[in-house]
N, CA, C and O atoms as a GROMACS GRO file, in nm:
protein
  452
    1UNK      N    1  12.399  15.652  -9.831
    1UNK     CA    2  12.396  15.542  -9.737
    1UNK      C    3  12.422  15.601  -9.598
    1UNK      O    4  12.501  15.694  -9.590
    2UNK      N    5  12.350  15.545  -9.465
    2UNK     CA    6  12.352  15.618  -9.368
    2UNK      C    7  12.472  15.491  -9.290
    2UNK      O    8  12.516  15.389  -9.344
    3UNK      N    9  12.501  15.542  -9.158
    3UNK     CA   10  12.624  15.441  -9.109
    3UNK      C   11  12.521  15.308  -9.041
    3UNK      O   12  12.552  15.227  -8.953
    4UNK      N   13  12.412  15.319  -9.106
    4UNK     CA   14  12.363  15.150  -9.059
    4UNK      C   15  12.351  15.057  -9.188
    4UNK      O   16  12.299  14.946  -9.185
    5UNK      N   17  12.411  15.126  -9.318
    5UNK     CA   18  12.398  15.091  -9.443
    5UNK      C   19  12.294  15.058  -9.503
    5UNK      O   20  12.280  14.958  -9.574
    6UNK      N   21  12.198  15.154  -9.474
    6UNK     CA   22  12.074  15.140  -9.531
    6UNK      C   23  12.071  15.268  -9.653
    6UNK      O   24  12.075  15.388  -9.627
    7UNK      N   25  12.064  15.221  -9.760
    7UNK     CA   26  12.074  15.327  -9.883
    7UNK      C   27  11.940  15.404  -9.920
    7UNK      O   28  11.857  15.328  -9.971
    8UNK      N   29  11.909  15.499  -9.912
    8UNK     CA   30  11.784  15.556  -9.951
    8UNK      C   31  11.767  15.566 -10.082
    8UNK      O   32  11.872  15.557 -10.146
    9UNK      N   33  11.662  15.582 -10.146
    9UNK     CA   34  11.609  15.598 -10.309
    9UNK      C   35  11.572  15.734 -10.302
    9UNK      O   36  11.490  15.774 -10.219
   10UNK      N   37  11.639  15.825 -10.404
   10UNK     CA   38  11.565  15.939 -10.450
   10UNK      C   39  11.495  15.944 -10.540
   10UNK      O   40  11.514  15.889 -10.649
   11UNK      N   41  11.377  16.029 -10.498
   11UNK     CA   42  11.240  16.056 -10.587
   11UNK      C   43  11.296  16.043 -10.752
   11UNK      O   44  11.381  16.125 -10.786
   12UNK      N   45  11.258  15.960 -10.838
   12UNK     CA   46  11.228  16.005 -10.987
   12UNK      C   47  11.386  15.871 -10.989
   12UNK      O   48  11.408  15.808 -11.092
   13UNK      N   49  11.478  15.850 -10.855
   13UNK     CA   50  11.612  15.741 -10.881
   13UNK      C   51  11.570  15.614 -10.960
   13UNK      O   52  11.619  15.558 -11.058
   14UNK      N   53  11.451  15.586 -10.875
   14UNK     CA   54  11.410  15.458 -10.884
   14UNK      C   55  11.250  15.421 -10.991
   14UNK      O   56  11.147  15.488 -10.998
   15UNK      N   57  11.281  15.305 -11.053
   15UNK     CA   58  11.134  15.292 -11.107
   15UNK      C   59  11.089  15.141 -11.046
   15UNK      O   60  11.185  15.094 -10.986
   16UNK      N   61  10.989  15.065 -11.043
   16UNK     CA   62  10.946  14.929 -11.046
   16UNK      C   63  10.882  14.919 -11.182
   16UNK      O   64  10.822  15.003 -11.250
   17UNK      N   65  10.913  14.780 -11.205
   17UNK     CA   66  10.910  14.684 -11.342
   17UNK      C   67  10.949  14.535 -11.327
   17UNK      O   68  11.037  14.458 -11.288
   18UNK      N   69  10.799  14.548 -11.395
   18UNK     CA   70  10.750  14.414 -11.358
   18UNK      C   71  10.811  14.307 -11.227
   18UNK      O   72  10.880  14.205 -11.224
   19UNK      N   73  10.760  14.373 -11.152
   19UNK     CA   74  10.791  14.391 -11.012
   19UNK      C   75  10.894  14.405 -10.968
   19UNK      O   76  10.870  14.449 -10.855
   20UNK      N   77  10.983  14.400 -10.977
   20UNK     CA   78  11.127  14.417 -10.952
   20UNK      C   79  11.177  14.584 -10.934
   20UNK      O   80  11.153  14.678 -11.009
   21UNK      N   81  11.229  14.581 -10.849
   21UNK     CA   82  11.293  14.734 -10.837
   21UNK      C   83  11.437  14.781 -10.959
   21UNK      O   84  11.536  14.718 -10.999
   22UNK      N   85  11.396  14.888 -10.979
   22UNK     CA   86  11.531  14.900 -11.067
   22UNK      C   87  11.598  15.043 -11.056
   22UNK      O   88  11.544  15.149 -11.088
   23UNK      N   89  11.706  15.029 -11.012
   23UNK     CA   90  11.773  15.164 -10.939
   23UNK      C   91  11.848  15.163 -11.042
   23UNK      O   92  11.862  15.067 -11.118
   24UNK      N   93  11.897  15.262 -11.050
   24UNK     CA   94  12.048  15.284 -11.148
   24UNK      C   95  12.134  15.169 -11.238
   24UNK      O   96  12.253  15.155 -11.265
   25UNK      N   97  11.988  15.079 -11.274
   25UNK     CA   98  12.016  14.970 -11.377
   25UNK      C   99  11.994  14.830 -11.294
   25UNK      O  100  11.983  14.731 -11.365
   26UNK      N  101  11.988  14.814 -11.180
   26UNK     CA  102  12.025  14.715 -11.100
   26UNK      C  103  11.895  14.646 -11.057
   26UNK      O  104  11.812  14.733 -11.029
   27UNK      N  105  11.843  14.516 -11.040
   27UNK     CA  106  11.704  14.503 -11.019
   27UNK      C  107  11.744  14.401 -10.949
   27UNK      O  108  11.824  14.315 -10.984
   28UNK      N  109  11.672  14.414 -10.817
   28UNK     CA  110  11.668  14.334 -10.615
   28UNK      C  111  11.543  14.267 -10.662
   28UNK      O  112  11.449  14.310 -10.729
   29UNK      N  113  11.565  14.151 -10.609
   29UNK     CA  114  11.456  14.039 -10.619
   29UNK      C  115  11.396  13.988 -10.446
   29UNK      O  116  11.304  13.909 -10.426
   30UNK      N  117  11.498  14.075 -10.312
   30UNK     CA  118  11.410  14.062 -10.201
   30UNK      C  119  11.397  14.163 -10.130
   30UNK      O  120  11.469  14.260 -10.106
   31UNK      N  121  11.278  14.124 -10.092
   31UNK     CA  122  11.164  14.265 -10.049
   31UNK      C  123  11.167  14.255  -9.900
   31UNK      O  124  11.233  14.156  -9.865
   32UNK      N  125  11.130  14.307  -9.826
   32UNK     CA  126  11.121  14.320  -9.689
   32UNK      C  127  11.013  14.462  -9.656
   32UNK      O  128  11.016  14.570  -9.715
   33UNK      N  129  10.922  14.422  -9.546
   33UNK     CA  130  10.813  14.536  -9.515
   33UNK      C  131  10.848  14.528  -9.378
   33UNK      O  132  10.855  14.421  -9.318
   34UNK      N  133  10.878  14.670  -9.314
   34UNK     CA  134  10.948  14.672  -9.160
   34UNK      C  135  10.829  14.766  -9.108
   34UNK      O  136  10.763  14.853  -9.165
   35UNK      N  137  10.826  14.724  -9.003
   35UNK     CA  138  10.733  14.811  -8.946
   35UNK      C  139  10.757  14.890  -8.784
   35UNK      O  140  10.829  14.822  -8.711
   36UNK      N  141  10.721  14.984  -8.739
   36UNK     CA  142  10.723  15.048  -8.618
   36UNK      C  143  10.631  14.933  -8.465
   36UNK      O  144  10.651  14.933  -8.344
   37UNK      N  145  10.553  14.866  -8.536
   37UNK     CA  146  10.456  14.798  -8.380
   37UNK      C  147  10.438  14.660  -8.444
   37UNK      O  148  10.442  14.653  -8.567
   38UNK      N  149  10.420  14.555  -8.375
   38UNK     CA  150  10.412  14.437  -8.358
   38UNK      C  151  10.281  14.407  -8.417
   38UNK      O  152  10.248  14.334  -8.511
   39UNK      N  153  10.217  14.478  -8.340
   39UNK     CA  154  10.035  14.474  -8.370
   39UNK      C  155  10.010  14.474  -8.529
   39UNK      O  156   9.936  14.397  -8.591
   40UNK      N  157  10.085  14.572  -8.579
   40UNK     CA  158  10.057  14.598  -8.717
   40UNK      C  159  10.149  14.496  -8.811
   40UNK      O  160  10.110  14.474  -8.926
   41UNK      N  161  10.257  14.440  -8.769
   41UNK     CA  162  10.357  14.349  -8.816
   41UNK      C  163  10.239  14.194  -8.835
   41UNK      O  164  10.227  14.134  -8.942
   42UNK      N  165  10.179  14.163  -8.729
   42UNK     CA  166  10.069  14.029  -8.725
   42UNK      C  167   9.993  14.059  -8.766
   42UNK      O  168   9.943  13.960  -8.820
   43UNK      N  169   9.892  14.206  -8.796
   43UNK     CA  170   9.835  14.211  -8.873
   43UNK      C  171   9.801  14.219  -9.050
   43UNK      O  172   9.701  14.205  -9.121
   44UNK      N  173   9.947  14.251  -9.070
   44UNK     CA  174   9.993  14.243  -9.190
   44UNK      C  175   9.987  14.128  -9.239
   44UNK      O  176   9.924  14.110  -9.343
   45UNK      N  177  10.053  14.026  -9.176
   45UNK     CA  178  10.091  13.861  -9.202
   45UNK      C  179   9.914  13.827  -9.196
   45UNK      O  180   9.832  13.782  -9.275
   46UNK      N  181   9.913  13.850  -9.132
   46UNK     CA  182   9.752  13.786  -9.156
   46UNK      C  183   9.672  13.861  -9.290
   46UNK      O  184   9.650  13.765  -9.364
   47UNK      N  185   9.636  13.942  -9.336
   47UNK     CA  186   9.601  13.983  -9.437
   47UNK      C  187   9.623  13.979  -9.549
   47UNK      O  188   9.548  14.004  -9.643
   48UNK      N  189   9.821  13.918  -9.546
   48UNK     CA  190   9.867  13.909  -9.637
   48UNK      C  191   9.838  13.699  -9.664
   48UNK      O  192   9.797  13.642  -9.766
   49UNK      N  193   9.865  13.656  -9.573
   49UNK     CA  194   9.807  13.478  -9.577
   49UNK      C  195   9.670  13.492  -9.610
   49UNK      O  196   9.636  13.412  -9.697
   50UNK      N  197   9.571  13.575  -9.564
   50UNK     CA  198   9.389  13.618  -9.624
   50UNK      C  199   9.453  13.543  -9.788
   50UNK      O  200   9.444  13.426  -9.825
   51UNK      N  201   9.520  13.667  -9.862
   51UNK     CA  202   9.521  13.654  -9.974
   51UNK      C  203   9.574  13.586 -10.030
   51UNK      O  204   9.588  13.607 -10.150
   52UNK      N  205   9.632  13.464  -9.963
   52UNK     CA  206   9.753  13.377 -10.033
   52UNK      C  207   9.842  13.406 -10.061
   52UNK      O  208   9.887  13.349 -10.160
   53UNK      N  209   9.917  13.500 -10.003
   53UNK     CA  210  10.056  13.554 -10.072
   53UNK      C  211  10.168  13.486 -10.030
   53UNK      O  212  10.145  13.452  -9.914
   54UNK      N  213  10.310  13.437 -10.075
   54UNK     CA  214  10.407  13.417 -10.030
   54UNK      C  215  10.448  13.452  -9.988
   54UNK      O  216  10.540  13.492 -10.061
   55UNK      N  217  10.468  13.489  -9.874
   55UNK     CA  218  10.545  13.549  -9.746
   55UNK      C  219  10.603  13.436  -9.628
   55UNK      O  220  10.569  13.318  -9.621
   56UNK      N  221  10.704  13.510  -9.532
   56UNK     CA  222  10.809  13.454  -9.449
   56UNK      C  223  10.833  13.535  -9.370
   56UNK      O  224  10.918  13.622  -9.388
   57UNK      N  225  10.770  13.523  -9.276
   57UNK     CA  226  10.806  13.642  -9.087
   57UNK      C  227  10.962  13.598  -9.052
   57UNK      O  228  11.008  13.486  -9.030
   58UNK      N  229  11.008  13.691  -9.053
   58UNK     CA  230  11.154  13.728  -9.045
   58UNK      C  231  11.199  13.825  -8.922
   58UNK      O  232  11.117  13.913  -8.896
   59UNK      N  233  11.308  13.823  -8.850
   59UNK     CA  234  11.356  13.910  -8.763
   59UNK      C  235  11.397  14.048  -8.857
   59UNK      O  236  11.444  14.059  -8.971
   60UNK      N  237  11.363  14.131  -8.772
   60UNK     CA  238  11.394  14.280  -8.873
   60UNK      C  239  11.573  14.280  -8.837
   60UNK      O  240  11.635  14.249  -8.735
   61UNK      N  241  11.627  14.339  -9.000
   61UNK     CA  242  11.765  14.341  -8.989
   61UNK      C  243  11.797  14.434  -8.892
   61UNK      O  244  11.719  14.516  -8.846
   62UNK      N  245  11.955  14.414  -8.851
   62UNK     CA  246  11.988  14.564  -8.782
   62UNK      C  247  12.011  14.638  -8.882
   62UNK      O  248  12.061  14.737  -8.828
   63UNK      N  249  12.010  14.656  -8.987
   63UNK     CA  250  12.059  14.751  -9.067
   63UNK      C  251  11.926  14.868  -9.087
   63UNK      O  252  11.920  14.979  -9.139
   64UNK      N  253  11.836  14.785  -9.023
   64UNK     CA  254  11.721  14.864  -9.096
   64UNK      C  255  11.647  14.889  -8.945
   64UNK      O  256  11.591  14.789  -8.899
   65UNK      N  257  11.642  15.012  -8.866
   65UNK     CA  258  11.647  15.119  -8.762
   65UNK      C  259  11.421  15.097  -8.779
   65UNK      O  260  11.366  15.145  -8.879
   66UNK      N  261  11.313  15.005  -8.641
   66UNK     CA  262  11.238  14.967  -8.685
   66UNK      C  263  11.168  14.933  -8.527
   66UNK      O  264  11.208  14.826  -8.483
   67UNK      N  265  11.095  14.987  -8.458
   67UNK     CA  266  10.994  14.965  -8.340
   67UNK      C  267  11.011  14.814  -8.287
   67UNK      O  268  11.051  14.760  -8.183
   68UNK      N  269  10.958  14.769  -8.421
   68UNK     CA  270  10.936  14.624  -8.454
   68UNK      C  271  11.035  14.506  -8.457
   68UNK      O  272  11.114  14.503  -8.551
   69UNK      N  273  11.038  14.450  -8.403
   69UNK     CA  274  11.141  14.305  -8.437
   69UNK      C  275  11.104  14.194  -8.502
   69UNK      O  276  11.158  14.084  -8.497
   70UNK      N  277  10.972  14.239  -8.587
   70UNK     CA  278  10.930  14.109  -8.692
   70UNK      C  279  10.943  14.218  -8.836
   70UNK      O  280  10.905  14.335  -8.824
   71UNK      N  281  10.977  14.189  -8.917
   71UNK     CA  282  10.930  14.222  -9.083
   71UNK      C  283  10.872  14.056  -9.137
   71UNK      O  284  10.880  13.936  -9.110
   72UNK      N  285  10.791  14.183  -9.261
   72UNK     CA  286  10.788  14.039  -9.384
   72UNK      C  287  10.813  14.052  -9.532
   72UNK      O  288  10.780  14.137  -9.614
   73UNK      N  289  10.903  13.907  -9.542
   73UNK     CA  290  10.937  13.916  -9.647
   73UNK      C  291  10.824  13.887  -9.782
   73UNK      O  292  10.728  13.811  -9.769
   74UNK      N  293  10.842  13.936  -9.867
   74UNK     CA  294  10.718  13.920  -9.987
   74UNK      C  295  10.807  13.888 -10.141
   74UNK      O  296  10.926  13.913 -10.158
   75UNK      N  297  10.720  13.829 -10.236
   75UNK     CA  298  10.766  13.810 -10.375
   75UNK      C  299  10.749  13.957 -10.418
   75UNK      O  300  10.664  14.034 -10.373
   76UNK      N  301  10.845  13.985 -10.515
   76UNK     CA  302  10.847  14.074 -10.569
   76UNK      C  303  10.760  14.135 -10.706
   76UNK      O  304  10.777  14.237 -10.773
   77UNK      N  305  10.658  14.024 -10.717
   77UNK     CA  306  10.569  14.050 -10.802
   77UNK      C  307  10.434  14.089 -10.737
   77UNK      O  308  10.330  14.098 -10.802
   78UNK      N  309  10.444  14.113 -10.586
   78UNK     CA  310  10.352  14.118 -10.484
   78UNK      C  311  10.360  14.282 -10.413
   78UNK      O  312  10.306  14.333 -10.315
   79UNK      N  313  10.427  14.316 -10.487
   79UNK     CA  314  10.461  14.456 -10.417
   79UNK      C  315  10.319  14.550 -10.421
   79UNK      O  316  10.285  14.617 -10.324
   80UNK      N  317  10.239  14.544 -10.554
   80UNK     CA  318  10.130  14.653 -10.650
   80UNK      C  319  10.017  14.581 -10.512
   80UNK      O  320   9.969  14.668 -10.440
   81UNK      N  321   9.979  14.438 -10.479
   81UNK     CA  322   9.914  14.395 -10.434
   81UNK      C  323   9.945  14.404 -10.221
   81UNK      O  324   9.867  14.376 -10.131
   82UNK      N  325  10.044  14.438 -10.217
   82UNK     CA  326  10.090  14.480 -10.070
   82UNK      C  327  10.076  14.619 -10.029
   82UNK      O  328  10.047  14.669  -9.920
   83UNK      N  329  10.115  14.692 -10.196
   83UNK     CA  330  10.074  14.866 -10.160
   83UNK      C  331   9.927  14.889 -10.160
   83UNK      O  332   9.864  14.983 -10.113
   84UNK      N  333   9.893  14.803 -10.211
   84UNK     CA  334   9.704  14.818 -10.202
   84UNK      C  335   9.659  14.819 -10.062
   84UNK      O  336   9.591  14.909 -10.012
   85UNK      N  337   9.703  14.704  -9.995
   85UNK     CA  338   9.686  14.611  -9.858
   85UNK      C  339   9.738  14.719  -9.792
   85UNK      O  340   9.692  14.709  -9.678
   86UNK      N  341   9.795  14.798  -9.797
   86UNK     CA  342   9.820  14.893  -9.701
   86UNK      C  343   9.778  14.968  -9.692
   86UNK      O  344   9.757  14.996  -9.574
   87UNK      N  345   9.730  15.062  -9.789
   87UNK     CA  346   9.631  15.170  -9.807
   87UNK      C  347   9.458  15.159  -9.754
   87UNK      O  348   9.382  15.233  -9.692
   88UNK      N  349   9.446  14.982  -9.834
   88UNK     CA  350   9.320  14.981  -9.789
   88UNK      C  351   9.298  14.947  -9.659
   88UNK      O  352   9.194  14.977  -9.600
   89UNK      N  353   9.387  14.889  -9.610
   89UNK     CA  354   9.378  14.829  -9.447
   89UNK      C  355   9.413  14.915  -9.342
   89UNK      O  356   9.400  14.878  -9.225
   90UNK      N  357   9.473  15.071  -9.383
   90UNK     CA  358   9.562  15.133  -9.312
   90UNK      C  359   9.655  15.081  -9.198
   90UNK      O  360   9.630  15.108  -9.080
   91UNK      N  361   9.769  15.000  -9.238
   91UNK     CA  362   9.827  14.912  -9.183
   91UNK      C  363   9.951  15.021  -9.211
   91UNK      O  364   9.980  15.058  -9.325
   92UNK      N  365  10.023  15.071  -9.085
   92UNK     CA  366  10.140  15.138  -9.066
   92UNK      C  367  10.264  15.039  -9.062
   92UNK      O  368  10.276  14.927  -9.012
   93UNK      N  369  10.356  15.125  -9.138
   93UNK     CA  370  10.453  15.041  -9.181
   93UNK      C  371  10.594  15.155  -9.131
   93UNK      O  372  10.591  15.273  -9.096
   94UNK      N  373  10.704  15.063  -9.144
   94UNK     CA  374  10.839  15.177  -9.119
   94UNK      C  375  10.870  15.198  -9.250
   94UNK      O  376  10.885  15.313  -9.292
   95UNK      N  377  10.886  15.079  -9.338
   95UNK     CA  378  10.905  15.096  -9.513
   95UNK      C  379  10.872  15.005  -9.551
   95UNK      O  380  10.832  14.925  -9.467
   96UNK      N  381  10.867  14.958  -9.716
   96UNK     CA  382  10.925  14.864  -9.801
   96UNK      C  383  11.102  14.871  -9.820
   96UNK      O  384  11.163  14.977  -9.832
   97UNK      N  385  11.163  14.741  -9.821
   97UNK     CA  386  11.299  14.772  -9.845
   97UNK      C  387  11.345  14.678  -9.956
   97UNK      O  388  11.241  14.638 -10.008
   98UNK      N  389  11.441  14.628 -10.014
   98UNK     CA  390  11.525  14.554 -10.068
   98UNK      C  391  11.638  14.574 -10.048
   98UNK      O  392  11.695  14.677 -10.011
   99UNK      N  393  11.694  14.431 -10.081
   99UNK     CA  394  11.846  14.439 -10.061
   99UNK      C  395  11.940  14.376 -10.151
   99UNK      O  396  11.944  14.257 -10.184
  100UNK      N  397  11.993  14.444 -10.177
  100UNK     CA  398  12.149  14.478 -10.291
  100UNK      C  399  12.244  14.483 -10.269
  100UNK      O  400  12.276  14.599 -10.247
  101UNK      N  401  12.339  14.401 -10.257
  101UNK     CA  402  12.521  14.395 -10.221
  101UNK      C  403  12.488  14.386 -10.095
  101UNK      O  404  12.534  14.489 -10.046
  102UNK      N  405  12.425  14.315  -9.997
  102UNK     CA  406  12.390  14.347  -9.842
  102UNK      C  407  12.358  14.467  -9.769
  102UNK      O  408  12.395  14.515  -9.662
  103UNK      N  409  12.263  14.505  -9.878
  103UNK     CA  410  12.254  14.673  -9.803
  103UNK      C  411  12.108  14.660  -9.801
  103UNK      O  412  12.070  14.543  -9.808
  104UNK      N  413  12.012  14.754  -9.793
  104UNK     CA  414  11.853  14.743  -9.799
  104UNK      C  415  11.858  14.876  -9.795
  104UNK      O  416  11.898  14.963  -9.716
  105UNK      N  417  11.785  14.869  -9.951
  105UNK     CA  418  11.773  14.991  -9.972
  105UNK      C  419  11.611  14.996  -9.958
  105UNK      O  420  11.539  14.899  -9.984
  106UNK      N  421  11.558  15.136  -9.906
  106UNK     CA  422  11.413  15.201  -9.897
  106UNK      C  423  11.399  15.257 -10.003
  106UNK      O  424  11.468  15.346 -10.053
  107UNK      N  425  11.267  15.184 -10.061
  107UNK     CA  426  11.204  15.207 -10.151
  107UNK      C  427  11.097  15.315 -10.172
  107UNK      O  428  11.077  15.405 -10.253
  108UNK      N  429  11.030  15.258 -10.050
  108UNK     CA  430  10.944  15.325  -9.966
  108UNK      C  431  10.926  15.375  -9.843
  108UNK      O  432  10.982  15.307  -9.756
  109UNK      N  433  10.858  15.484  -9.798
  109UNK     CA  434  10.829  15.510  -9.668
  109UNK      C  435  10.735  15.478  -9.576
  109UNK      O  436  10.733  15.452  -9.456
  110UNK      N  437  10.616  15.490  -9.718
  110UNK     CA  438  10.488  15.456  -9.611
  110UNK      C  439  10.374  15.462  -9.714
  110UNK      O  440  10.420  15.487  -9.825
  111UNK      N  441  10.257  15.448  -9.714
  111UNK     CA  442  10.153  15.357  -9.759
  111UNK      C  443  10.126  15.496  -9.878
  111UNK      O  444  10.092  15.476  -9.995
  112UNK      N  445  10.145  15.599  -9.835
  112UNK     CA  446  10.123  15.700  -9.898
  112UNK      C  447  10.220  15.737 -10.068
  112UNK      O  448  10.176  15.794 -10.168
  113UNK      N  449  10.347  15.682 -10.045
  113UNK     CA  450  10.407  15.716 -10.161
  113UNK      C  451  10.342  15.627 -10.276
  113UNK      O  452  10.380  15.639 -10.392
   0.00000   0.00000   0.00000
């Protein structure tokens, strides 16, 4: 955990199932996608409403260090269908996160993992 209490995931720590993250037994049911630019934050939301997804434009936490002052929140069964949306759209992101005991942990980095 860094002193903004944002917990990182190590490679092979973490698995997803059936959508849900599961760290060291523990499975986060909210997601958050933070991003570095605004541009790419509205463009996200829009691509992601394209597809009907449940989502909620949110102020990015302070805990989570981010260009951007919008994230979005997503269902957690939406994650397989958001990592797609990113790859295929090349839509730059700061991470995927969740949060656990009030912390947000990174799941992800970027469209690539």
């Amino acid at each position: 955990m860094d002193e903004r209490g944002v917990l990182y995931s190590e490679e092979g720590n973490h698995t997803v199932k059936e959508g849900c993250a599961v760290m060291n037994g523990i499975e986060a049911e909210e997601w958050l996608l933070a991003f570095d630019s605004t541009q790419h934050a509205l463009r996200m939301e829009m691509l992601m409403e394209y597809l009907d997804l449940d989502i909620d434009t949110c102020p990015t936490p302070t805990q989570i260090t981010a260009g951007c002052a919008l994230s979005i929140q997503f269902q957690p069964d939406d994650l397989g269908a958001v990592r797609t949306l990113i790859r295929s759209e090349r839509v730059e992101i700061r991470g995927i996160f969740y949060k656990r005991n009030d912390h947000y942990i990174q799941l992800i980095e970027s469209a690539e993992e």
